[in-house]
N, C-alpha and C positions, 0 to 999 in steps of 0.2 A: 336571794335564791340564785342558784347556777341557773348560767344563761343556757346550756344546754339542756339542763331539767327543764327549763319553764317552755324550751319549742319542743319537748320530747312528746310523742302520743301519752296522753293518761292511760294509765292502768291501774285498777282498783283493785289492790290487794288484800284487801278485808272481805269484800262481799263474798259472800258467801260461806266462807271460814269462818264467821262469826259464831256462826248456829253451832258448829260443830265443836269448838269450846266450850258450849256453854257447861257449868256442873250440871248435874244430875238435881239438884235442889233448884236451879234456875228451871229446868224443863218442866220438876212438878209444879213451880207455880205458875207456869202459863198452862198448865195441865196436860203438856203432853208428854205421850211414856218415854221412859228413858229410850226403848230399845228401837220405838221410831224418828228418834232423833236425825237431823239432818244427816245422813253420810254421802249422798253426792245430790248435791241440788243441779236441779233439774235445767238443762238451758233454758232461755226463753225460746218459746213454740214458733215456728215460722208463723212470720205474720204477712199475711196478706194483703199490704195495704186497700186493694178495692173491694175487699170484704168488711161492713160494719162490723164491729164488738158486741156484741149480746152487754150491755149495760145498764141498769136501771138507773144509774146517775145521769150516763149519757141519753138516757130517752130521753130522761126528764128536764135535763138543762137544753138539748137541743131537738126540737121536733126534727128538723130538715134535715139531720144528718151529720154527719163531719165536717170541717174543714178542707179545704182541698190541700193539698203539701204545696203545691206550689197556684198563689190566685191568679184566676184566667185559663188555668191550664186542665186538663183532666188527668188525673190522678197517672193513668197509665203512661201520659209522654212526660208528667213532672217524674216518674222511676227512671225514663228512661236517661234523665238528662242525670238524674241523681247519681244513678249507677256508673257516670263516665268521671265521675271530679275522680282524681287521683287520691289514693290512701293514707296519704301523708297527710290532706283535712278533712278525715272522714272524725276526728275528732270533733273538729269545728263545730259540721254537720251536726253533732250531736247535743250540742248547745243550742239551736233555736228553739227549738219547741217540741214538747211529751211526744208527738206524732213523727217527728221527726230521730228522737230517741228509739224507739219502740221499731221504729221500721231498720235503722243501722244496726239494732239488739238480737234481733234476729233473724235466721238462717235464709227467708225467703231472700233479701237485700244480696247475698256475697252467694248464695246460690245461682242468682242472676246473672253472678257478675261472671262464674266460672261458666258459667254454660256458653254464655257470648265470648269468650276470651278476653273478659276486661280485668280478671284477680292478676293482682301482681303479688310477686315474691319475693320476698325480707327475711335478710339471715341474722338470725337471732346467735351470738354467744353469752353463756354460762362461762364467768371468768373469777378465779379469787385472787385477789392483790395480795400486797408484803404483808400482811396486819392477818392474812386469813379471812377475811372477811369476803364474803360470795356475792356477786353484783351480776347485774345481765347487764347488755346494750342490744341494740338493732342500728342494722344498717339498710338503707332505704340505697339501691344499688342506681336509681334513677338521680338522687344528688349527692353519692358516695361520700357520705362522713355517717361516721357513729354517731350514732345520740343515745344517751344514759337514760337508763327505764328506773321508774320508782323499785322501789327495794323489789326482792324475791321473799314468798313468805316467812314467817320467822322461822318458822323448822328447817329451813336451808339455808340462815344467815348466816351459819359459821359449821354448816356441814360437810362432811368429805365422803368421797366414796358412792355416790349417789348416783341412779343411771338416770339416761335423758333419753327421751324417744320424741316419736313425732307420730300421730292418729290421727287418720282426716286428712291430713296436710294443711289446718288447722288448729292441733291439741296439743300444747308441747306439755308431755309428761315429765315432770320430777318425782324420782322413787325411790324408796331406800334411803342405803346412805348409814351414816353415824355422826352421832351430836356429843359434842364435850359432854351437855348435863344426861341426854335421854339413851345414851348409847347407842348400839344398830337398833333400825326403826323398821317400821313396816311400812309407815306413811306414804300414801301418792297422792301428789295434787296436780293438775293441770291448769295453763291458762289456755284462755280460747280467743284466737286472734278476734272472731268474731264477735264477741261480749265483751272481750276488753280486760275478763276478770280471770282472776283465779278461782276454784273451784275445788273443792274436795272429790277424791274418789276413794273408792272401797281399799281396804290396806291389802298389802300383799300377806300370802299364807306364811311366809318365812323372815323372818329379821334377816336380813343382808344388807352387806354392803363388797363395794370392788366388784361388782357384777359383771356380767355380760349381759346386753341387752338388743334386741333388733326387731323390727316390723315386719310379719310378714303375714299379705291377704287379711291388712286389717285389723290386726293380734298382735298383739304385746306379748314378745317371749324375753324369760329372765332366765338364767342359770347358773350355777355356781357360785362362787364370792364366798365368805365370811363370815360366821355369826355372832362373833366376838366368844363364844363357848370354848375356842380351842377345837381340838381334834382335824388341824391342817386340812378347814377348808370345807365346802360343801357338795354334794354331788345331786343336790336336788336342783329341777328347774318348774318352774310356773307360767301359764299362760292367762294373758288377761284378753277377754271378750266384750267388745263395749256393747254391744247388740244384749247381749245376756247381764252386764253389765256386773260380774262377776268373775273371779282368779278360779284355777284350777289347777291341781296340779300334772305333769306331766314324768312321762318315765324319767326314772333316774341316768344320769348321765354315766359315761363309763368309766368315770374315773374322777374322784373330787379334783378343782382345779379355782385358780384364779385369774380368770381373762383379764388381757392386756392389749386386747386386738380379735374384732370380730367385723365378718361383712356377710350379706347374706349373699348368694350368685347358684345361678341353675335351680330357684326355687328352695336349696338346703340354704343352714345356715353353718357356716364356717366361725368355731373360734379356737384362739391358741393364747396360752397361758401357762404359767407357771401350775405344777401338781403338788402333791402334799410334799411330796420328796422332792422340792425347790427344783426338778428338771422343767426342762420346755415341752409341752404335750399340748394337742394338736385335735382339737376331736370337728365333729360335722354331725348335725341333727336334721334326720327327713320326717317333717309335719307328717306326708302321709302315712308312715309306716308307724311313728311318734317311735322312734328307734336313735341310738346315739351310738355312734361307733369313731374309732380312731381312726385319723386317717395321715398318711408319711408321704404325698402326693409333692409335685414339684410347686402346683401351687401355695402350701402354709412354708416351703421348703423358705428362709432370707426373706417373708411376709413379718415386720414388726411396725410398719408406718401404719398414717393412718388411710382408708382407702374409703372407694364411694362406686357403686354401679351407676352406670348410662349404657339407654340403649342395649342391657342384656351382656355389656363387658364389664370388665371388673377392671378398674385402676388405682394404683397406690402411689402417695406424692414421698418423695424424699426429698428435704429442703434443708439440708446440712451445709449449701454454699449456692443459693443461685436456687434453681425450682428444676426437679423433674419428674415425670410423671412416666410412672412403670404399668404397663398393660398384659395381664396376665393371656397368653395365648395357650387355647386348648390344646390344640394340634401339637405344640411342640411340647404341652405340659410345664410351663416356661413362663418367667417374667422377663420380658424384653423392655429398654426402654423408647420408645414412642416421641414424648415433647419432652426440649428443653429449651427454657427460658435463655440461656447463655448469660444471664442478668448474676454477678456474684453480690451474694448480698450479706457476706461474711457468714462464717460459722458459729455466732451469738445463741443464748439462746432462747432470745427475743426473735432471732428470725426463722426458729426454725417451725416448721407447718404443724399446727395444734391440730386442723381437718380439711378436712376436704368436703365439701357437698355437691351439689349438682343443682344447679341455678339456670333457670331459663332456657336448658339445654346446654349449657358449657359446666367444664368444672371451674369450682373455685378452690383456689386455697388460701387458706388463713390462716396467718400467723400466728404467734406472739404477741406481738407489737401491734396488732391491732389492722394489720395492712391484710390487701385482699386482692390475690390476682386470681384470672381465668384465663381459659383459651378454648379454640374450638374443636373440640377434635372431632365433631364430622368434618374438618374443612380438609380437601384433598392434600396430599403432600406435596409440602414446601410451602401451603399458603396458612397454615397454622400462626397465629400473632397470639403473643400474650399482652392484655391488656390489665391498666390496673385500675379496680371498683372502686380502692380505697389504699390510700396511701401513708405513710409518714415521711414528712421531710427529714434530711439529712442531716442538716445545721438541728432544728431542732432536739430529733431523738438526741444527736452528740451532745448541747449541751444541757438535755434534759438528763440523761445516762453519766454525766461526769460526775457530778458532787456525789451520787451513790455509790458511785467505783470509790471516791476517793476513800465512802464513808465506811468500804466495805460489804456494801450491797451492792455486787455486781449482777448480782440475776434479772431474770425478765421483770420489770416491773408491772406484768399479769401474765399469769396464768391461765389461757384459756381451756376449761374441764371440759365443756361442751360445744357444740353447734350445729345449729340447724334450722332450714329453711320453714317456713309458715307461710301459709297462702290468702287470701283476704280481698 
């Protein structure tokens, strides 16, 4: 086995997907109806560890009670010491024993841990290689190297076109999308930092793929993309509700189109895309008014990178030689540039910026190539430093990147589709 795979966090990407395969002939013979079949199982319930279980095994095998999590201690300062290991062995933690499972499974344990400021943040990329094939990694920014995650469900092992979001700051959604055998899908699954697993959820109302997608207040909005039916495009969008824990549809947009670039800012959401008639079109959606209109503003005006709000501003990274970061100003209606790295790091296109997130309060950006810089931009001017999370060496990448050149595979050796921060 990779030595990476084997110190990588487990992630169980069966559970819960299981049920939701099953045929229809598997459900009648455990007797349950087809149409209350699994479609999004339930997390585990916070548990409370200094709360007993209601059990009649546990009466009866123990009069006195439970175990304490940790002996000698009382339950409430073993959490407290619990909640402080670092997340990088909260796997570990989950190997001693059922009680010890059960309290890392759910929501009470990492609700803890946000409330006190002890959740740390892991950026997750969604990357496909030369072969096509879809892999994720995490990067743990505390000892900056990627670690390889067991596969992504099968329905995104060789899919394209798919969105990626983020609910909770905990649920990274996979949606959509198109499969060589099942074509545009409807499929959304989630994994949940805090379970460890993936999960099914409700399908979307529309087959698409090439979306646009973004969070906002909570909500999962999709719109436009493709339905593989022809007719250049869709002008429909949908809103998913995890509270209601069902899709909806939402007005139609003002023009079918296929995003390439969407950020949300001032509460709307901004995206710009190609339209049926292969021009570049520009539109902006207000949840409140649920209204879609065009808009030819200075901000989507030279907007095709990719971009990340902080702090209520909007910035986009261009990393075609070196890193810099463009901050959209109201006032002048204007992209100005803000920070540069002064770092050239060739015009490859391994090194150019796949996203941008926002980490711990700084941005990051990430590559290509797998490397990951930040900087601070609340820090006053001139004391701005970019630092790097995650690196590749030099000697390396060259003579990892030479025998593909020679062989004729000069491109990125990944593709990073997605990424995004998880909280835990």
């Amino acid at each position: 086995m990779d030595r990476r795979n084997r110190s990588a966090p487990l992630v169980d990407t069966l559970a819960c997907l299981c049920r939701v395969n099953k045929s229809s002939a598997a459900a009648a013979a455990r007797r349950i109806p087809v149409s209350k079949a699994c479609v999004q199982p339930s997390l585990m319930a916070s548990i409370h560890p200094l709360k007993l279980k209601a059990s009649p095994r546990q009466s009866d095998r123990s009069r006195g009670g439970q175990c304490p999590l940790l002996p000698s201690l009382p339950d409430d300062l073993a959490i407290a010491c619990l909640i402080r290991v670092p997340r990088a062995e909260h796997w570990k933690l989950r190997l001693v024993c059922r009680r010890w499972f059960r309290l890392l499974a759910g929501n009470y344990f990492y609700s803890l841990r946000r409330r006190l400021g002890l959740a740390e943040q892991w950026v997750y990329a969604v990357k496909r290689d030369r072969d096509g094939r879809v892999s994720w990694d995490v990067l743990d920014p505390a000892r900056g190297t990627w670690r390889a995650l067991p596969p992504v469900p099968h329905e995104y092992a060789n899919a394209d076109g798919f969105g990626c979001a983020v609910l909770g700051g905990c649920h990274l959604y996979l949606l959509g999308g198109t499969d060589p055998l099942r074509g545009p899908m409807r499929r959304v699954v989630f994994y949940s930092a805090r379970s460890n697993r993936w999960h099914r959820s409700p399908d979307m109302l529309r087959r698409r793929y090439c979306f646009g997608a973004c969070v906002m207040g909570n909500r999962l909005y999709v719109a436009g993309g493709e339905s593989g039916g022809g007719g250049g495009g869709l002008r429909s969008a949908e809103v998913f509700d995890p509270a209601k824990n069902r899709w909806s549809f939402l007005s139609d947009m003002a023009a079918a189109m296929v995003p390439f670039v969407s950020a949300v800012h001032g509460g709307r959401w901004y995206v710009k895309g190609l339209s049926a008639q292969q021009e570049v079109l520009s539109q902006v959606y207000s949840p409140e008014a649920d209204a879609w209109s065009v808009v030819l503003d200075g901000m989507v005006t030279g907007w095709r990178s990719p971009s990340a709000c902080l702090d209520g501003r909007l910035f986009a990274a261009d990393c075609k030689d070196g890193c810099r970061l463009r901050a959209y100003d109201e006032a002048l209606d204007a992209w100005t540039t803000c920070f540069e790295s002064k770092q050239h790091e060739g015009s490859s296109q391994a090194a150019e910026a796949a996203a941008i997130v926002a980490l711990h309060g700084k941005l990051c950006v990430v590559r290509n190539d797998m490397s990951v810089s930040a900087v601070d931009v609340a820090a006053g001017a001139g004391n701005q430093r970019w630092e790097t999370l995650a690196g590749k060496a030099r000697v390396k990448s060259f003579v990892t990147d030479l025998l593909p050149s020679i062989a004729g595979r000069g491109r990125a050796k990944n593709h990073i589709l997605h990424c995004q921060v998880l909280e835990a």
